[in-house]
PDB file with one MODEL, atoms N, CA, C and O in Angstrom:
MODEL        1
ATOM      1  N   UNK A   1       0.841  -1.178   0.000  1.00  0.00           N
ATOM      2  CA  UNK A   1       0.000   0.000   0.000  1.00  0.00           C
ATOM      3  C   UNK A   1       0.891   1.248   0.000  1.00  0.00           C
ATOM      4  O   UNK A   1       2.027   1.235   0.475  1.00  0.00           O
ATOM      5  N   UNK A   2       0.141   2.668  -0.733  1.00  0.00           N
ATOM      6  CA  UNK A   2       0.854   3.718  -0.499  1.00  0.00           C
ATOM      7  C   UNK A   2       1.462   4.339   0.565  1.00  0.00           C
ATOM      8  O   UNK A   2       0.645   4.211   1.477  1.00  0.00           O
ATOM      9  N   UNK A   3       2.458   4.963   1.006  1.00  0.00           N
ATOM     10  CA  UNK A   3       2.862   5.814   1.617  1.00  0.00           C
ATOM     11  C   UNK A   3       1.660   6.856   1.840  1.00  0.00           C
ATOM     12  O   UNK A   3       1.197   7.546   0.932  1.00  0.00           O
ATOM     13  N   UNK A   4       1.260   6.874   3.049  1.00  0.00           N
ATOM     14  CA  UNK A   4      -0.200   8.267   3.160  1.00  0.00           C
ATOM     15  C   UNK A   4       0.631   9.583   3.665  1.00  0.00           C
ATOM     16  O   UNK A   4       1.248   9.545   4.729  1.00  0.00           O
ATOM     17  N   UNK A   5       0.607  10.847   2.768  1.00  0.00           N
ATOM     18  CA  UNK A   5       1.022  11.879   2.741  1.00  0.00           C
ATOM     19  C   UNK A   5      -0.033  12.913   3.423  1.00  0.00           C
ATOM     20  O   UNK A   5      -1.216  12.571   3.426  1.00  0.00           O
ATOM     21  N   UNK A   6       0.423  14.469   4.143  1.00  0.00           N
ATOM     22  CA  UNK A   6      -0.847  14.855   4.725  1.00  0.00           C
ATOM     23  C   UNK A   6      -0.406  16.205   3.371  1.00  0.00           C
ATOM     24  O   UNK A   6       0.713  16.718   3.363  1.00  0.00           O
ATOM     25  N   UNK A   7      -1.579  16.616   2.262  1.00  0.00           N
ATOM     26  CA  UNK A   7      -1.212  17.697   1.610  1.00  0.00           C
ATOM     27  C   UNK A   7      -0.901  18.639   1.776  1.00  0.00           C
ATOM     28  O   UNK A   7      -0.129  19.142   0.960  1.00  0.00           O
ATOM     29  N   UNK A   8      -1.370  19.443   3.017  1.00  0.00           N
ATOM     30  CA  UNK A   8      -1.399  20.653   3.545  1.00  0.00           C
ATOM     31  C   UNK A   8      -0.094  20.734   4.099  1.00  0.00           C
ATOM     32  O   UNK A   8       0.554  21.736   3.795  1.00  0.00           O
ATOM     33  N   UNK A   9       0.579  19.651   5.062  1.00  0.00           N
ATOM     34  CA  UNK A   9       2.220  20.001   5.471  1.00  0.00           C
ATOM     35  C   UNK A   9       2.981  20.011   3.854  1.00  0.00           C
ATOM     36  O   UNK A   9       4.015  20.660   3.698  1.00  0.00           O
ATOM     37  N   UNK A  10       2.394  19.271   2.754  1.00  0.00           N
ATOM     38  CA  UNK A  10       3.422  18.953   1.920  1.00  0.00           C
ATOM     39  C   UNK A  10       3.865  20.663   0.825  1.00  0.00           C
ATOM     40  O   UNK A  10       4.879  21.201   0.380  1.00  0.00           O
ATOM     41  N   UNK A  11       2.602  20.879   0.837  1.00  0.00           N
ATOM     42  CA  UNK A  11       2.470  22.176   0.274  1.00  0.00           C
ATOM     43  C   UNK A  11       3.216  23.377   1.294  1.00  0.00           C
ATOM     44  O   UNK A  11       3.896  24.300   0.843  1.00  0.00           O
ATOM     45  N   UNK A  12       3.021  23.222   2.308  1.00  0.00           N
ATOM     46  CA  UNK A  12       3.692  24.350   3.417  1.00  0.00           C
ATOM     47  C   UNK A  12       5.030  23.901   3.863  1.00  0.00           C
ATOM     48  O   UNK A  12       5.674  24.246   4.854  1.00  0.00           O
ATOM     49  N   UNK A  13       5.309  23.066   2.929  1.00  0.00           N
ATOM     50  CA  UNK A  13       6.882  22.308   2.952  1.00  0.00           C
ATOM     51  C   UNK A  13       7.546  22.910   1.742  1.00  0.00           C
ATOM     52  O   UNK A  13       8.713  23.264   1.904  1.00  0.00           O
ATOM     53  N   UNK A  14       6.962  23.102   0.466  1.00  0.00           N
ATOM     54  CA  UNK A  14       7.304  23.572  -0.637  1.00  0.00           C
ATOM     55  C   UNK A  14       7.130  24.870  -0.710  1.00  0.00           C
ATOM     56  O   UNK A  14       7.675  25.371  -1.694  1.00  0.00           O
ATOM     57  N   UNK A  15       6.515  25.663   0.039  1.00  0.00           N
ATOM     58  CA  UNK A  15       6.478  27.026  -0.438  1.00  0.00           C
ATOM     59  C   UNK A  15       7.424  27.528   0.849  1.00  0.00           C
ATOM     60  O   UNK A  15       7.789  28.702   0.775  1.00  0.00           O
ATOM     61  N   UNK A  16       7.908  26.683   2.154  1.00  0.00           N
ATOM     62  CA  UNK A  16       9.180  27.374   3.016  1.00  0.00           C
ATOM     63  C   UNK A  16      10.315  26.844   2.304  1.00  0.00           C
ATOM     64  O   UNK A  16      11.320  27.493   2.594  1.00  0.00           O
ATOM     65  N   UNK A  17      10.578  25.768   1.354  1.00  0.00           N
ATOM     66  CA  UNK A  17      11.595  25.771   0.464  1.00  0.00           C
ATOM     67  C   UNK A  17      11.760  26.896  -0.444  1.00  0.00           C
ATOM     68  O   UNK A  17      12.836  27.354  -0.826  1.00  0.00           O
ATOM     69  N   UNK A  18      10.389  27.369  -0.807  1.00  0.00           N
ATOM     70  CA  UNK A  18      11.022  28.120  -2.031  1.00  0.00           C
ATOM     71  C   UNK A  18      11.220  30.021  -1.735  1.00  0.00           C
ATOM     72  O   UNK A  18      11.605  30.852  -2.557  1.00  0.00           O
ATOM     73  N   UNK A  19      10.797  30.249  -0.275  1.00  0.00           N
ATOM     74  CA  UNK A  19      11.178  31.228   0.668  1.00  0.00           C
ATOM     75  C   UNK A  19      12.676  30.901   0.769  1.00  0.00           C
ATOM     76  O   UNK A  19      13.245  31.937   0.427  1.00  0.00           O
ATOM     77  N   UNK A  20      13.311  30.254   0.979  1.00  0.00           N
ATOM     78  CA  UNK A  20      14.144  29.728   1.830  1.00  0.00           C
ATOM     79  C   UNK A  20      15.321  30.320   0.435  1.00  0.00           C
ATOM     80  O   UNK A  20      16.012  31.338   0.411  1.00  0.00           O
ATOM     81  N   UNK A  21      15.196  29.385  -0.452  1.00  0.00           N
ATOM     82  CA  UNK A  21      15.512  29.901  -1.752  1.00  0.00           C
ATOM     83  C   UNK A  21      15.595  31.028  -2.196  1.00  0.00           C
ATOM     84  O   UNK A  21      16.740  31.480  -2.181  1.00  0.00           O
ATOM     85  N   UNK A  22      14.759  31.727  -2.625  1.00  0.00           N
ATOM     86  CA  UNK A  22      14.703  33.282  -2.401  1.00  0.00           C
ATOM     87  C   UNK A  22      15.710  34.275  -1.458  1.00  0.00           C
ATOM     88  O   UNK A  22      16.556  35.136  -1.701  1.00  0.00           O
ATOM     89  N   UNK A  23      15.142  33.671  -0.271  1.00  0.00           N
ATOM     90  CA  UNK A  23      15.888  34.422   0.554  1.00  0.00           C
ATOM     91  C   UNK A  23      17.159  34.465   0.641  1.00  0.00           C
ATOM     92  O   UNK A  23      17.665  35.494   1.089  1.00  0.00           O
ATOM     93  N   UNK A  24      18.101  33.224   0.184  1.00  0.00           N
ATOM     94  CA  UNK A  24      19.197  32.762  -0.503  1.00  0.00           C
ATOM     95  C   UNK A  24      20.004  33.757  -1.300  1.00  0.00           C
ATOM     96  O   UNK A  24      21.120  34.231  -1.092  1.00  0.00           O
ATOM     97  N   UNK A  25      18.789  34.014  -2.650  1.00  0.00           N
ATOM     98  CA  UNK A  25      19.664  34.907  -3.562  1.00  0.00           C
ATOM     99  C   UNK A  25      19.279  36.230  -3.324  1.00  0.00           C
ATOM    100  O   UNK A  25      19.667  36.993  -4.209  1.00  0.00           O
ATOM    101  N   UNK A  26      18.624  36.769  -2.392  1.00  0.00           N
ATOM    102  CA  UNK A  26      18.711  38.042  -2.106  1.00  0.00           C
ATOM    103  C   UNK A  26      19.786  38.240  -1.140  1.00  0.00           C
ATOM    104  O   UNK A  26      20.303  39.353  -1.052  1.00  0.00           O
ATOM    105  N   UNK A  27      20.071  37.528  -0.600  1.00  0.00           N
ATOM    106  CA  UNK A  27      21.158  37.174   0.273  1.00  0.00           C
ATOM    107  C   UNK A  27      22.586  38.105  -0.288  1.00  0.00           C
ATOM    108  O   UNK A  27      23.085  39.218  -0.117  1.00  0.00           O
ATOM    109  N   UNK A  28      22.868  36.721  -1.130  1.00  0.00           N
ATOM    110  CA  UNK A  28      23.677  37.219  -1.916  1.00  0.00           C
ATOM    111  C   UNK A  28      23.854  38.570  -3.175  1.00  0.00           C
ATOM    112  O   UNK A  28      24.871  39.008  -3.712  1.00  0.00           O
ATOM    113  N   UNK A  29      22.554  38.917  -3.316  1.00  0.00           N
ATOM    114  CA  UNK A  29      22.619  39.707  -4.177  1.00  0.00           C
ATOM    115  C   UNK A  29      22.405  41.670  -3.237  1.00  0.00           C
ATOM    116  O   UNK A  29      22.758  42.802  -3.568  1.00  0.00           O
ATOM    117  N   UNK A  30      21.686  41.106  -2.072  1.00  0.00           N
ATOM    118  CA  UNK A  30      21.930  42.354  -1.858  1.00  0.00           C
ATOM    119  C   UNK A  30      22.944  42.644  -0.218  1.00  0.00           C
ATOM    120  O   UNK A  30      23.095  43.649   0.477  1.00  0.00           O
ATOM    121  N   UNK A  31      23.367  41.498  -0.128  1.00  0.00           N
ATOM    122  CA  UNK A  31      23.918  41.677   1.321  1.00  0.00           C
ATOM    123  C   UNK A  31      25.698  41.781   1.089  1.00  0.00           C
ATOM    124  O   UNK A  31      26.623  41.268   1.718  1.00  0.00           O
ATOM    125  N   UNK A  32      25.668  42.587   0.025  1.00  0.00           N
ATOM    126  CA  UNK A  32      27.043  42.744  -0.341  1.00  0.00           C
ATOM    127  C   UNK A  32      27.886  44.197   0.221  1.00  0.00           C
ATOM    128  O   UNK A  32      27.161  45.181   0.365  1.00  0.00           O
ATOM    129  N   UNK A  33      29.279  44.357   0.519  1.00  0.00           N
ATOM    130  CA  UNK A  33      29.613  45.577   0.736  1.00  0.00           C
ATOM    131  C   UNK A  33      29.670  46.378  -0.685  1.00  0.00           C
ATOM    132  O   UNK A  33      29.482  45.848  -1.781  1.00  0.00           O
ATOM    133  N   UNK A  34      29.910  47.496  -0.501  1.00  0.00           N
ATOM    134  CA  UNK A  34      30.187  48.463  -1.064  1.00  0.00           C
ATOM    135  C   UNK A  34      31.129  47.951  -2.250  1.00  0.00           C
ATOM    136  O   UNK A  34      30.881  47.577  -3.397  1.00  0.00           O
ATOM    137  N   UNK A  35      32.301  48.083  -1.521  1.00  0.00           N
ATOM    138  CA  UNK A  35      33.127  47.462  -2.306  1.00  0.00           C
ATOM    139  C   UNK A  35      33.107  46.349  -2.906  1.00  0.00           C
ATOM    140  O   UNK A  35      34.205  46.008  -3.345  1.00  0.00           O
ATOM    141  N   UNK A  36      32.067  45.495  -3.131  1.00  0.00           N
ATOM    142  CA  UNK A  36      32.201  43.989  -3.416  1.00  0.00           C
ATOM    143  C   UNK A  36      31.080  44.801  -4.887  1.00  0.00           C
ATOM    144  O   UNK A  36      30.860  44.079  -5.860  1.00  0.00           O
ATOM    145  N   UNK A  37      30.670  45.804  -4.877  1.00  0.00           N
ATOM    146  CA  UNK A  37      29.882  46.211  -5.389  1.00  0.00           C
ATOM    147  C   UNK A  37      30.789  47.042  -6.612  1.00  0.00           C
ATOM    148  O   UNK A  37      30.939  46.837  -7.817  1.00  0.00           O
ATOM    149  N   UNK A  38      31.236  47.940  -5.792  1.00  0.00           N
ATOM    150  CA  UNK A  38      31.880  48.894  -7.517  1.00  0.00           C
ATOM    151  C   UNK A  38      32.596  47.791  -8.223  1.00  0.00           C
ATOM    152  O   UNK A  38      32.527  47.661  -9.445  1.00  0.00           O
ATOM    153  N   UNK A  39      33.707  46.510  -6.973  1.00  0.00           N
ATOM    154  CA  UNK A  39      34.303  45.743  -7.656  1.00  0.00           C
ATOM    155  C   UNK A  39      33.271  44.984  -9.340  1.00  0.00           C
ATOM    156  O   UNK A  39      33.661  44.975 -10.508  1.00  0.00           O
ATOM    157  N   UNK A  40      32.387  44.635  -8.952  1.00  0.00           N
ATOM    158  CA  UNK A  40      31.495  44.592  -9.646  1.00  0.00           C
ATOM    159  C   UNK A  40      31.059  44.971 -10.961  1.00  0.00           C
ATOM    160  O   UNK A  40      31.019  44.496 -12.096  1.00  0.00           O
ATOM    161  N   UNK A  41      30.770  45.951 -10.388  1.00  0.00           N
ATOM    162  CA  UNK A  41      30.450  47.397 -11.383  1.00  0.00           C
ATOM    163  C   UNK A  41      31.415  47.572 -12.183  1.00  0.00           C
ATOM    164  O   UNK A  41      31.123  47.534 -13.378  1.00  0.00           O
ATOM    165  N   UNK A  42      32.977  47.839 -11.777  1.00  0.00           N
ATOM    166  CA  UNK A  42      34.202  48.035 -12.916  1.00  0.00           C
ATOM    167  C   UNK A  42      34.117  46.970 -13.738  1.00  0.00           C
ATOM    168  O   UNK A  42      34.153  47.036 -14.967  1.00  0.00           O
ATOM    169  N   UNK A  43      33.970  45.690 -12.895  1.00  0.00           N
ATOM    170  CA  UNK A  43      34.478  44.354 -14.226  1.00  0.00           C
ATOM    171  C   UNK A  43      33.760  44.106 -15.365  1.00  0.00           C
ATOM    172  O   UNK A  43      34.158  43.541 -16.384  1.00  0.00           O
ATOM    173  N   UNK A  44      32.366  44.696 -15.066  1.00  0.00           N
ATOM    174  CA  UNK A  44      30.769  44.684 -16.037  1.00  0.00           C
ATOM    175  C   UNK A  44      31.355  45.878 -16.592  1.00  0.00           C
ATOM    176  O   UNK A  44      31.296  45.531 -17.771  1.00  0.00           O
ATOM    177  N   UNK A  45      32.017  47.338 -16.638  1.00  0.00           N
ATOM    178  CA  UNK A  45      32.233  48.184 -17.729  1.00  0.00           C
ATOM    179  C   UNK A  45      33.667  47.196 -18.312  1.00  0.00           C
ATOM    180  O   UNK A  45      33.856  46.980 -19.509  1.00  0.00           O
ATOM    181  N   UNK A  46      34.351  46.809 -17.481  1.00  0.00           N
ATOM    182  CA  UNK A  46      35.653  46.506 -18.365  1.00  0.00           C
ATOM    183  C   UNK A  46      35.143  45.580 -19.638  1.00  0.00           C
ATOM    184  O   UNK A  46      35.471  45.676 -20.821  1.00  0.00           O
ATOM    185  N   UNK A  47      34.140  44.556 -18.941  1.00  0.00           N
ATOM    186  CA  UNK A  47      33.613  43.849 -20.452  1.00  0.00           C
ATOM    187  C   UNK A  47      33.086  44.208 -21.444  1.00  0.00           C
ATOM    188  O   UNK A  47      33.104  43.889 -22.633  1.00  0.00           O
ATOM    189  N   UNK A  48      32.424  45.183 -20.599  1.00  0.00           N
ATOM    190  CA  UNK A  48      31.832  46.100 -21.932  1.00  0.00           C
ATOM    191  C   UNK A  48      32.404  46.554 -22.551  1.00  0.00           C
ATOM    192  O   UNK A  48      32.272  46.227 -23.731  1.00  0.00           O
ATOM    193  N   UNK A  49      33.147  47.320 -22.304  1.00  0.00           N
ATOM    194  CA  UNK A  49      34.136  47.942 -23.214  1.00  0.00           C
ATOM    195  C   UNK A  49      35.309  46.834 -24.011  1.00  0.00           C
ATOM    196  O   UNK A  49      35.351  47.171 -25.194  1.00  0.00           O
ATOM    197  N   UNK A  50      36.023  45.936 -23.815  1.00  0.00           N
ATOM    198  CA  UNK A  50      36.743  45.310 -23.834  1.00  0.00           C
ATOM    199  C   UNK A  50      35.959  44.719 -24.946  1.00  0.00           C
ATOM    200  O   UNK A  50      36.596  44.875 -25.989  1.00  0.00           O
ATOM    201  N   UNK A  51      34.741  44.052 -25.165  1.00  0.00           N
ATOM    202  CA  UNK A  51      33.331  43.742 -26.411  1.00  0.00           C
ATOM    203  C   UNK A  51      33.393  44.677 -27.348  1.00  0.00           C
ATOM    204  O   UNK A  51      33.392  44.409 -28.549  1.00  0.00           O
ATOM    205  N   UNK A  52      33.461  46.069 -26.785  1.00  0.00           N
ATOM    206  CA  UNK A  52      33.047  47.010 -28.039  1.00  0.00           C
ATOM    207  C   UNK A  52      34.462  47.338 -28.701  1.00  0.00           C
ATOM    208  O   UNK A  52      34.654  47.656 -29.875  1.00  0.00           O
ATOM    209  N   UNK A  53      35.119  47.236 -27.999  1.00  0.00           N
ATOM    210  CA  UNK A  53      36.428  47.261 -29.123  1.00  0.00           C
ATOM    211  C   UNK A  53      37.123  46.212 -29.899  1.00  0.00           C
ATOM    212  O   UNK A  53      38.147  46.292 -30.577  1.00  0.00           O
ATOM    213  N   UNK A  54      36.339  45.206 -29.650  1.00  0.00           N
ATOM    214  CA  UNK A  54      36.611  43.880 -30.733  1.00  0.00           C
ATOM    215  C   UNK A  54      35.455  43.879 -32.119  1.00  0.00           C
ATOM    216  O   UNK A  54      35.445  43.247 -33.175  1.00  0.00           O
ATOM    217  N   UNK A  55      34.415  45.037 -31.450  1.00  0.00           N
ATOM    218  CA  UNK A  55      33.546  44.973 -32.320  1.00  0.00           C
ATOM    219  C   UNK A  55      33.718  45.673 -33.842  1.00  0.00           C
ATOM    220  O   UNK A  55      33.860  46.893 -33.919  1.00  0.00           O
ATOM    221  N   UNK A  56      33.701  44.996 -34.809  1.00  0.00           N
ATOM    222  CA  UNK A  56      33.876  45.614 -36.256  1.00  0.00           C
ATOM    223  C   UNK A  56      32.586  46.324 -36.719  1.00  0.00           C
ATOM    224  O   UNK A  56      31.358  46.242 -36.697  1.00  0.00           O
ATOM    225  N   UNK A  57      33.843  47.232 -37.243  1.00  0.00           N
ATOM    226  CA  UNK A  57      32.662  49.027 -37.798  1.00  0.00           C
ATOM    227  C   UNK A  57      32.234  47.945 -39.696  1.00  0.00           C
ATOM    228  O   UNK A  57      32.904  47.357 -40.544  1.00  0.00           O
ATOM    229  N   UNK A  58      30.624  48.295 -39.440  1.00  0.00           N
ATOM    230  CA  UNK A  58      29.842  47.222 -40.468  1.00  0.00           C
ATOM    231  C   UNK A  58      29.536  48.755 -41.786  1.00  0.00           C
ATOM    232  O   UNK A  58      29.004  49.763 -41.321  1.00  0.00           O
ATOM    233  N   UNK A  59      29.836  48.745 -42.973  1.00  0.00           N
ATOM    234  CA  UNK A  59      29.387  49.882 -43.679  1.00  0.00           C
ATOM    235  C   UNK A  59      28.134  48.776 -44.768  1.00  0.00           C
ATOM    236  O   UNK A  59      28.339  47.849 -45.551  1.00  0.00           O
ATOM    237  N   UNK A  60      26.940  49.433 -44.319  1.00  0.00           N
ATOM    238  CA  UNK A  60      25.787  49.325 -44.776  1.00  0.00           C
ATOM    239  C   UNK A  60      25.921  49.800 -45.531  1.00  0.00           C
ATOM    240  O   UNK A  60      24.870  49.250 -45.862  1.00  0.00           O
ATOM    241  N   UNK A  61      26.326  50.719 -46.792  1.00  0.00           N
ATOM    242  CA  UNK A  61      26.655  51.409 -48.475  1.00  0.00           C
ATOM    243  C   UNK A  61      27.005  50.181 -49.185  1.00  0.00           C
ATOM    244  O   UNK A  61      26.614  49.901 -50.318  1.00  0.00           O
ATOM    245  N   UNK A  62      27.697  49.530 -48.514  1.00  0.00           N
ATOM    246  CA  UNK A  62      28.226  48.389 -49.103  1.00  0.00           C
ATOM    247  C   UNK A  62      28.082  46.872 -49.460  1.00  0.00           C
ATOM    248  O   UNK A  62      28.327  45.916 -48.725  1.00  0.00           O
ATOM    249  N   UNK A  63      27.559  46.862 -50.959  1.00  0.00           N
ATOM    250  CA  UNK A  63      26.852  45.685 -51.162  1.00  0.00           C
ATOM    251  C   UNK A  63      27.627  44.041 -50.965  1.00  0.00           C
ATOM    252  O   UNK A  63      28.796  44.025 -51.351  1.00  0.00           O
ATOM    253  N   UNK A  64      27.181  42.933 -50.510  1.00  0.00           N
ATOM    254  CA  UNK A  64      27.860  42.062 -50.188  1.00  0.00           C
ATOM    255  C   UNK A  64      27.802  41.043 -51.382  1.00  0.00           C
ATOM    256  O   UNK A  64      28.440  39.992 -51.328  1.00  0.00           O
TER     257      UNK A  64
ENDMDL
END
């Protein structure tokens, strides 16, 4: 015979997992210093930039 499950803990089991989760990546996403932050911030412009200067100038006049 089945395993008898009660729904109501199983459901209030899955939605403190997925709190739990959440709370996880806000964690990490906002419980950062300052500095862990511009660090951040510079490496996202360095790529950017570092992208746009590999990027080739396209002349649309010009039939292929």
């Amino acid at each position: 015979m089945a395993e008898l499950i009660n729904l109501n803990k199983a459901r209030k089991a899955r939605a403190k997992a997925e709190t739990a989760a959440t709370a996880a990546a806000n964690r990490a996403r906002f419980g950062r210093t300052k500095a862990e932050k511009l660090a951040d911030k510079a490496e996202a412009e360095r790529k950017a930039r570092t992208l746009d200067q590999a990027r080739r100038e396209r002349d649309d006049a010009d039939p292929v």
